[in-house]
N, C-alpha and C positions, 0 to 999 in steps of 0.2 A: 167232756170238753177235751177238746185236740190240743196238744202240746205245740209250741212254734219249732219245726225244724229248723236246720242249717236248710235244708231242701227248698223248705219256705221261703227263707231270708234271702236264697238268689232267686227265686221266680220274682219275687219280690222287687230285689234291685236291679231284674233284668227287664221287667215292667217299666220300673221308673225313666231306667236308660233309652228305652225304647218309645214313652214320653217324653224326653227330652228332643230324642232324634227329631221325632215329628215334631214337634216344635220349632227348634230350627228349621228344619226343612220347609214348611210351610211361611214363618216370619223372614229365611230368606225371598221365598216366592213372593212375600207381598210387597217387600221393599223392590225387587225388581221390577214386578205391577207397576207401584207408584213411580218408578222411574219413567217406565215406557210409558207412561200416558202424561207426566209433566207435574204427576200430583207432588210437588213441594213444597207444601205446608206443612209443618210441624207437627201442629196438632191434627192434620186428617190422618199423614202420617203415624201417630200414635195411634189413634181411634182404632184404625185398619189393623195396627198391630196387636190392640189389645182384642177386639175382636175375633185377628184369628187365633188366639191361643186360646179363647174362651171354645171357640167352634172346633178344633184339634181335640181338645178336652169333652168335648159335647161327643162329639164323633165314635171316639174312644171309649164313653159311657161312664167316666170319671170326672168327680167334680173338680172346681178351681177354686180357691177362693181370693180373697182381692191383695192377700201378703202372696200369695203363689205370683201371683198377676205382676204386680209392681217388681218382686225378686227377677222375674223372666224376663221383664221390658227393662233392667237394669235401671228402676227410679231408685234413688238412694232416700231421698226425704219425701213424703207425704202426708198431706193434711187430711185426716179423717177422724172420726170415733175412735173409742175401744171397739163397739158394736160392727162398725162397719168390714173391720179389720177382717172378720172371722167371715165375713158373708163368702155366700157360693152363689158365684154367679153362673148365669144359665141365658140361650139363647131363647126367642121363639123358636117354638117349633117349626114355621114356615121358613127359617134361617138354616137350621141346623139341616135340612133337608136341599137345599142350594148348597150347590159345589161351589171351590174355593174363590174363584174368581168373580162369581154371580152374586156372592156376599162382601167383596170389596164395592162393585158394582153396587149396590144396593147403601152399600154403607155409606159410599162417596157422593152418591145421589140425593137420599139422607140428608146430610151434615151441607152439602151445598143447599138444601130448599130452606134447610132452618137458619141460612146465615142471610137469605136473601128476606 
């Protein structure tokens, strides 16, 4: 069994750092998305955002789970299980293989068939 370095401990927190960038970076690009196209709703808003941190994550080959999720979208309070809380969520695969815009597109497309 391998001991934890120091060595460890920064590849480690240079990983994490490096998910966060892309995080941002992407959750910026999708709020600008919804701008340019007029999408201002709140909740498609959300959807798009929580999606792309799920697909960042996807991308990346590391999972999420739904406390990662809400921490990152800045929700303070939410209603779930205990059960729920720990889940890892995961894209389809026909998702996670569509670039970043082509999965708002899909997502927004989505969410408007199921309201009509």
């Amino acid at each position: 069994m391998k001991y934890w370095s120091r060595e460890d401990t920064k590849e480690w927190i240079n990983q994490l750092e490096h998910r966060i960038d892309d995080i941002d970076y992407y959750l910026d690009r999708t709020l600008a998305w919804c701008d340019e196209y007029g999408i201002d709703n709140q909740r498609v808003v959300f959807m798009c955002s929580f999606l792309t941190c799920i697909w960042v994550s996807q991308v990346r080959g590391e999972p999420i789970s739904f406390i990662e999720l809400m921490e990152m979208l800045g929700v303070e309070q939410w209603e779930t299980s205990n059960d729920n809380e720990d889940k890892v969520y995961e894209l389809d695969e026909c998702f996670v293989n569509l670039d970043h815009y082509e999965l708002l597109e899909q997502a927004v497309d989505r969410l408007r068939d199921s309201e009509d």
